[in-house]
GUDREN-843671 format. One record per atom (N, C-alpha, C): x, y, z negated. Coordinates in steps of 0.2 Angstrom, whole numbers, plus 5000, padded with zeros to 4 digits. Example, Ala and Ser with C-alpha at 12.3 -4.5 7.8 and 13.67 -1.06 7.14 Angstrom:
2
506649724961;506249784961;506649844961;506449894965;506849954964;506450004961;
***
This chain:
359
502649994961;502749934966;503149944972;503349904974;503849914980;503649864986;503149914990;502949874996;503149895004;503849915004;503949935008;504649875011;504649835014;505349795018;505849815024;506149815023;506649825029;506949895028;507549915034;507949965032;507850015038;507850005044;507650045050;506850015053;506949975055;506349915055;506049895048;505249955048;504949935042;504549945041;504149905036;503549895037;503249915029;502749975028;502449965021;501749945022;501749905015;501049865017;500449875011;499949875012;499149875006;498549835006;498249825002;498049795001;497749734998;497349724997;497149654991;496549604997;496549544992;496349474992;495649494994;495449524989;494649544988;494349624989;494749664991;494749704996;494449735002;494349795004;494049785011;494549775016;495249765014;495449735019;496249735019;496849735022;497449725022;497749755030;498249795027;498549815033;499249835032;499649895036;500149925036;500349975041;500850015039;501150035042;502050025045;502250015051;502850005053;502950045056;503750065055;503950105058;504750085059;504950105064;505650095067;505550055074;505050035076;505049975081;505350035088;505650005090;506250035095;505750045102;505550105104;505150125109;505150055116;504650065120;504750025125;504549955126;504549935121;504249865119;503549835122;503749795129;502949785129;502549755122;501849775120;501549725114;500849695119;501249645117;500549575117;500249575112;499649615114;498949615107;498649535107;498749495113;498649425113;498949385105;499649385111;500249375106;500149365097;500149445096;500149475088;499549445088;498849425088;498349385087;498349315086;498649275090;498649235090;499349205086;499849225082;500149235077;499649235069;499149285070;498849275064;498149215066;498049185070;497749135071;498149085067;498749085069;499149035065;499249025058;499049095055;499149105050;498349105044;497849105045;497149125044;496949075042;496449065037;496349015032;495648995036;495448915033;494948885036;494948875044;495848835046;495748855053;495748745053;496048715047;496048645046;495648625041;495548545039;495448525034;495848535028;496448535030;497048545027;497048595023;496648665024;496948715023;496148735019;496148805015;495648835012;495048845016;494348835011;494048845018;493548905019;493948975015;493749035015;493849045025;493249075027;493149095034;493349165037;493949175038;494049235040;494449265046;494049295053;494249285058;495049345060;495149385053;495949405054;496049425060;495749485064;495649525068;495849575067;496649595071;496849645070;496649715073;496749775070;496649835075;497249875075;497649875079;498249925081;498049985082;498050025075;497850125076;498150145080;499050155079;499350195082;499850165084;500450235090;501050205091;501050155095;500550165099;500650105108;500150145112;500650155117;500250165123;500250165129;499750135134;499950085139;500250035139;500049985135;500549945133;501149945130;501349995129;501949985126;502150035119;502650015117;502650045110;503150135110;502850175107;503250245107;503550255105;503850215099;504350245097;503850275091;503250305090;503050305084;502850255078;502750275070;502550225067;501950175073;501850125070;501250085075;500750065065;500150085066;499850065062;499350015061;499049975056;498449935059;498149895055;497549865055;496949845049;496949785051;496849745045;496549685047;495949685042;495149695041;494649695038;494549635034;494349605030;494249565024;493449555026;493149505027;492449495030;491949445024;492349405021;492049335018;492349315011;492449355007;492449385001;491949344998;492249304991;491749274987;491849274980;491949344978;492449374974;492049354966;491349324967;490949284960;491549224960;491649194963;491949134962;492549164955;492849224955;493149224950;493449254944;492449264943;492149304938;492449254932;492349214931;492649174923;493549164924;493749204926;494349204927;494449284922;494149314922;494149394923;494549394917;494349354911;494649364903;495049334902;495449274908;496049244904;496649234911;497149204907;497749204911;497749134917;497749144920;497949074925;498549054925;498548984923;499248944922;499648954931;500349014928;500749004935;500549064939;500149074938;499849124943;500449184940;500149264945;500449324943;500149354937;499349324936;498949374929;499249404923;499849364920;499849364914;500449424914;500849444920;501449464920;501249534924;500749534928;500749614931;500149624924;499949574922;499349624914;499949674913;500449644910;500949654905;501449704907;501449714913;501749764917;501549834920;500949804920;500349874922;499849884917;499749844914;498849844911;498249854912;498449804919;497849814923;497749764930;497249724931;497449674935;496849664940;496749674946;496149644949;496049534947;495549524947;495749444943;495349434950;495049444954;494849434961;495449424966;495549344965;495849314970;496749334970;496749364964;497549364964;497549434966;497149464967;497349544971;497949564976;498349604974;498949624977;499549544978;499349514972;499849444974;499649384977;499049404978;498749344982;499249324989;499149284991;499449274999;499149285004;498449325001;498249355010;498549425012;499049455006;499449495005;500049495014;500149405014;500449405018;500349415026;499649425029;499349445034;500049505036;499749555034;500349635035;500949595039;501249555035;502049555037;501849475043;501249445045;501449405052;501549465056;500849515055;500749585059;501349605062;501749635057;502549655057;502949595061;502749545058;503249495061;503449495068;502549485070;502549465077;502949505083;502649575079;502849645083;503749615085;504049615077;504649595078;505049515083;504449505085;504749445088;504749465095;504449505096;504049545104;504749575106;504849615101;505649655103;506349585103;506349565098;506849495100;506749445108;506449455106;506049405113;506349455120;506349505119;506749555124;507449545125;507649535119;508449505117;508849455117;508049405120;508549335119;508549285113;508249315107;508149295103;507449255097;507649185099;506949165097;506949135090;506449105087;506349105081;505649045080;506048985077;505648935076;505348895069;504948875067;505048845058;504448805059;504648765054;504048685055;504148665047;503648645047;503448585039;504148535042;504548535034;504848465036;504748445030;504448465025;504448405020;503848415014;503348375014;502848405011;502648335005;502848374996;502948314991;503348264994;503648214992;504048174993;504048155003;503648175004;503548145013;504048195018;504748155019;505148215022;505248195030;505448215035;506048215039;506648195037;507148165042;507648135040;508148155045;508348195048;508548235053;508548285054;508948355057;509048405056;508448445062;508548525064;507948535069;508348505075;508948475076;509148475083;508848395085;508748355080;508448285082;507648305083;507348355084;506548335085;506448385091;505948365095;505748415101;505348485096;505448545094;505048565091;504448615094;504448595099;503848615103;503148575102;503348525096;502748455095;502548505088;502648565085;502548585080;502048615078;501548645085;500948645084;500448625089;500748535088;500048495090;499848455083;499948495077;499748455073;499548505067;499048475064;498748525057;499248535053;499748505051;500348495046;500948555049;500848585055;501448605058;502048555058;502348505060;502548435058;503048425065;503548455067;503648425074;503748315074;503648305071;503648225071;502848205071;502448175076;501848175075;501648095067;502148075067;501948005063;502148035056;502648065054;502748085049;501948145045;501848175052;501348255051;500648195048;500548155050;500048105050;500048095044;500748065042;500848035033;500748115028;500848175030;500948235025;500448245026;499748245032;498948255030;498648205026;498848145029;498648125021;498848135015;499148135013;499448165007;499048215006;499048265010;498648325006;498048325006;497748275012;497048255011;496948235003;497348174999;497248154995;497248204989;498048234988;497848284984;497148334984;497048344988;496448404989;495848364986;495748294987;495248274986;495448264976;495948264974;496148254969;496048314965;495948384968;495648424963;496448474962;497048434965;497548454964;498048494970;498648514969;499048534975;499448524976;500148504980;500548484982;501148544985;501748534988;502048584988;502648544995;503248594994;503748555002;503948605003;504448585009;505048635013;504748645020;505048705022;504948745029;505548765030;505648735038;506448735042;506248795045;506648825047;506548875053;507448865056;507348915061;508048905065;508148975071;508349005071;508649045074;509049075080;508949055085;509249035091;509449105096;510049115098;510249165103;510449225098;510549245092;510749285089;511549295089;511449355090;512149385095;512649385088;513349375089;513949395083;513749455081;513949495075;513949535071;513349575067;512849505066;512549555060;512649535055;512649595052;512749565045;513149615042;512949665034;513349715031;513649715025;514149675025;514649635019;514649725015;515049735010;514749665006;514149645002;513649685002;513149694998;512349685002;512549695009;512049655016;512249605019;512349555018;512549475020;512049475023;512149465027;511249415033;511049375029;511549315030;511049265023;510749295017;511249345012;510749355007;509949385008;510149425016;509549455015;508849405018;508949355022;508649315025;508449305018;508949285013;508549215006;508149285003;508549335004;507849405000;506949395004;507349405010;506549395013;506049335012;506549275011;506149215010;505749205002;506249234998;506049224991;505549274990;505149324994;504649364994;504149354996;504049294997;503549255000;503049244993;502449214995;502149184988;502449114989;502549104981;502649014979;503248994983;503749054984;504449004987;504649014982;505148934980;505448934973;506248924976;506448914982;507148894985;507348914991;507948954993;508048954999;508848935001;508948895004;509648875007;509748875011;510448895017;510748905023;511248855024;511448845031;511948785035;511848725031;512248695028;512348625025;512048635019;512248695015;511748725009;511848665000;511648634999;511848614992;512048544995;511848525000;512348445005;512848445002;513248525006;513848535005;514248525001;513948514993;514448534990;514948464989;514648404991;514848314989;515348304997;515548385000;515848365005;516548415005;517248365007;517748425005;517848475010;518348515008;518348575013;518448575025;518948495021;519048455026;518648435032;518148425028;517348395032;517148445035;517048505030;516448555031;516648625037;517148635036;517448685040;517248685046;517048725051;516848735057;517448755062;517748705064;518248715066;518448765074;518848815076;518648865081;518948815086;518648815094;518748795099;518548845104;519148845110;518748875117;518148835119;517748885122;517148885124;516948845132;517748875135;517548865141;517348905148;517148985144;517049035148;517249075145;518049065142;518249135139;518249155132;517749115131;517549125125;517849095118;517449095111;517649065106;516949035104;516748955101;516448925099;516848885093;516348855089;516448805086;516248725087;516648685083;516548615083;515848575078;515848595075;515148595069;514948655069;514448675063;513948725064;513548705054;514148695052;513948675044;513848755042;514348805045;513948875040;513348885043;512848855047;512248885047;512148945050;512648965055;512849015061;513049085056;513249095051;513449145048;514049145044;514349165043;515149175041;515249225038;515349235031;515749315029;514949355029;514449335028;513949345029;513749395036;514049375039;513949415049;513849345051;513349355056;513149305061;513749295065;513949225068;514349205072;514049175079;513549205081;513249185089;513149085089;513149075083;512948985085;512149005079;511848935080;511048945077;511048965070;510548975068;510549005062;509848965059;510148935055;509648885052;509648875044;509048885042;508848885035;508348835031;508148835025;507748795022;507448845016;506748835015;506348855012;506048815008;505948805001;505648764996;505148804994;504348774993;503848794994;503648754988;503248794981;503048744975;502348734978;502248684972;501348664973;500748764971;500248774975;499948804974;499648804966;499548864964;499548864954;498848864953;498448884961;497648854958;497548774959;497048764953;496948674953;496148684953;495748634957;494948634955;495148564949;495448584944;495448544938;495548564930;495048554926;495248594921;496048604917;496248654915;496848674910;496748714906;497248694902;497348724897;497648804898;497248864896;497548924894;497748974889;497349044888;497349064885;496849144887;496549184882;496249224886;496749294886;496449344888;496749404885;497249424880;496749404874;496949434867;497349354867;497449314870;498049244863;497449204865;497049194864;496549134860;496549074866;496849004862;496748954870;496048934869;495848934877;495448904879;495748864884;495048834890;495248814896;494948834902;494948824907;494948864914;494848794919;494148824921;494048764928;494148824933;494548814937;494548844944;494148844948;493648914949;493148884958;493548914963;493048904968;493248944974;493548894978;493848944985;493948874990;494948914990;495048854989;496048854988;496348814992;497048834995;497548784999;497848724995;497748674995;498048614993;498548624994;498848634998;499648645001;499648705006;500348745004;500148815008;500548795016;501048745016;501548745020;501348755028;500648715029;500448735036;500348795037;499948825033;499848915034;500648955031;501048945029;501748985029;502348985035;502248915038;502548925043;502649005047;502249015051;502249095053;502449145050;502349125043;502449185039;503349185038;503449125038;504449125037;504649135044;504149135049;504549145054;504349235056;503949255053;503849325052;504349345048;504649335043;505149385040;505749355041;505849315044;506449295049;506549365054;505949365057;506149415063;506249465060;505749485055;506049555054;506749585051;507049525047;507649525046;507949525051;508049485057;508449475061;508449565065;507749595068;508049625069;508249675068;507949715061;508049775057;508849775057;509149685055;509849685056;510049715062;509849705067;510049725076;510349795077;509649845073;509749885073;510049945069;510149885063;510749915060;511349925062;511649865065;512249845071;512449885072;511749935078;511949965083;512250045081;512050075074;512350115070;512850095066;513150035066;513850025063;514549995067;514249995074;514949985078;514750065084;515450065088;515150105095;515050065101;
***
């Protein structure tokens, strides 16, 4: 397996679902760094199941402990390593799961790859997998945050209920006054319902998460085969249940001619060079161009149902599969953070790649 992200800036990560716990190692975090153990805490709050109706209602209070690699507040420059413990494990819930394949799920592809599979809760694929990398994230926004460089992402569309508007038309600071992460409170209100509904249906639901980019200096990015976008859509398709990722105008674009779409260059005003639009989605030639950097993530519906289906066991034979246990309707409220964690660690692994490829 390959659990290791990033290139200077990285993070390898372990652990499972139903496990004594989830954690990692990162290393390359650039000495000096104050770290806000609040902060990094308060990121996986964001992130922790059973914190909405909305959401799963497995109880876990995702309390971090940073072993190494900080001292007096600040970071050494050594690895920084750290646990987060697994408390409320209900791992009978997935006992009649043990003999057969879950529609969608990873069971049927790591059997077949390994020959061998934890069936408790998804194990190594589950998405409490993703804890490790807010961990990482956060760290990584702590050092951006030093930079100038912030990093934002909201529900914009959950099953047919969207936004209609880019992130420049909404205040996104209204993104977490609401269970949905929703910076529109009237729309957030229509997507809880919705997955109120589904979840009472036994079913799951799925949607897009915008994120956006902001203050990110000219030149990251290492053609031709390190494109910042690509790596951002690598980061993003690493995620559990991202089925989509697009940048600037992204598949809009294509019903627009060149004419439209071109970011036309103008003086700045201060000496400088800007643009007149912002359709590449602040990247060019795959290097960052200093205007925003904005993306889209398409999120499928969650592959557990509390409704019977149709499967099959180990050996072929179909049967069917009722799902227990307690599952996310819609992941989108809880993924948020997470796309804005592997945003940063891209962003800034890239920083520091920069700093070794120019003088």
């Amino acid at each position: 397996m390959r659990n290791t992200f990033g290139n200077i800036f990285k993070v390898t990560t372990f652990g499972e679902s139903h496990g004594a716990g989830v954690g990692g190692v990162i290393d390359g975090v650039p000495a000096g760094i104050d770290i806000d153990i609040d902060f990094i805490q308060s990121e996986l709050d964001r992130r922790k199941p059973g914190q909405s109706k909305l959401t799963t209602a497995r109880k876990e209070g995702d309390k971090v402990e940073l072993l190494s690699g900080i001292f007096e507040g600040k970071s050494t420059g050594c690895p920084i390593g750290f646990l987060v413990r697994n408390t409320n494990q209900h791992s009978n819930d997935y006992e009649n799961m043990r003999n057969l394949f879950r529609p969608s799920h990873a069971d049927y592809t790591y059997t077949t790859k390994y020959g061998i599979r934890d069936h408790r809760g998804g194990g190594r694929s589950s998405a409490r997998e993703t804890i490790s990398r807010v961990v990482a994230g956060a760290l990584a926004k702590l050092a951006l945050k030093q930079l100038g460089i912030s990093i934002q992402a909201y529900t914009e569309q959950v099953g047919s209920i969207a936004l209609t508007g880019s992130y420049k038309d909404y205040d996104l600071s209204l993104t977490e006054t609401n269970d949905v992460r929703c910076p529109d409170p009237a729309k957030a209100e229509e997507m809880a319902q919705l997955i109120t509904q589904v979840k009472a249906d036994g079913d799951t639901i799925g949607g897009i998460i915008s994120c956006v980019i902001k203050g990110c200096p000219v030149g990251l990015g290492e053609p031709a085969f390190g494109k910042l976008h690509a790596a951002l859509g690598s980061a993003m398709l690493s995620i559990n249940a991202v089925k989509g990722f697009e940048y600037g105008r992204g598949f809009a674009g294509v019903c627009q001619r060149g004419s439209e779409q071109n970011d036309v260059f103008v003086p700045d005003g201060k000496g400088g060079i800007t643009t007149t639009t912002n359709n590449s989605g602040g990247i060019q030639g795959g290097i960052s161009n200093g205007q925003d950097i904005y993306f889209r993530v398409a999120f499928k519906p969650v592959a557990t149902l509390l409704m019977e289906q149709d499967t099959v066991t180990l050996n072929g034979e179909a049967t069917t599969l009722m799902a227990k246990g307690r599952h996310d309707p819609c992941v989108l409220p809880r993924a948020v953070p997470v796309v804005e964690a592997m945003a940063a660690m891209t962003i800034l692994d890239f920083y520091l790649l920069n700093r070794t490829s120019v003088l």
